[in-house]
C-alpha positions, 0 to 999 in steps of 0.5 A: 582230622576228624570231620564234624557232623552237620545238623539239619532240622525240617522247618516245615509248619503246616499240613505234610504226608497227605495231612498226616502231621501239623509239623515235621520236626526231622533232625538229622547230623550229616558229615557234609553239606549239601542240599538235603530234603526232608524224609518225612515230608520232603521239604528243604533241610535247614542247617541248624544255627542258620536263617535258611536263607541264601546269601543273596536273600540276606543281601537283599534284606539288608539293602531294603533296611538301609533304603529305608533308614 
């Protein structure tokens, strides 16, 4: 069976590299997950198709919503 590659985009905005870029843009296809950095600017890679945020974040979230209706 053949693995299916990843994909993880640089969400980071802002000043990175010693002020060199605005914005990193990285796309990178792994062939496993993990919890990659960014070589251009060091941030946290996101899995492409996802919010980038922990299951318990999006729990959270949720539970706040329906605190609030």
């Amino acid at each position: 069976m053949k693995n299916k590659k990843k994909t993880y985009i640089c969400t980071h905005e802002g000043s990175g590299n010693n002020d060199l870029f605005q914005s990193c843009g990285f796309v990178h296809d792994f062939e496993t997950l993990g919890n990659w950095n960014c070589p251009k600017c060091g941030s946290n890679l996101v899995l492409e198709g996802t919010s980038g945020k922990s299951v318990s974040e999006l729990l959270s979230e949720g539970l706040e919503k329906e605190k609030g209706e």
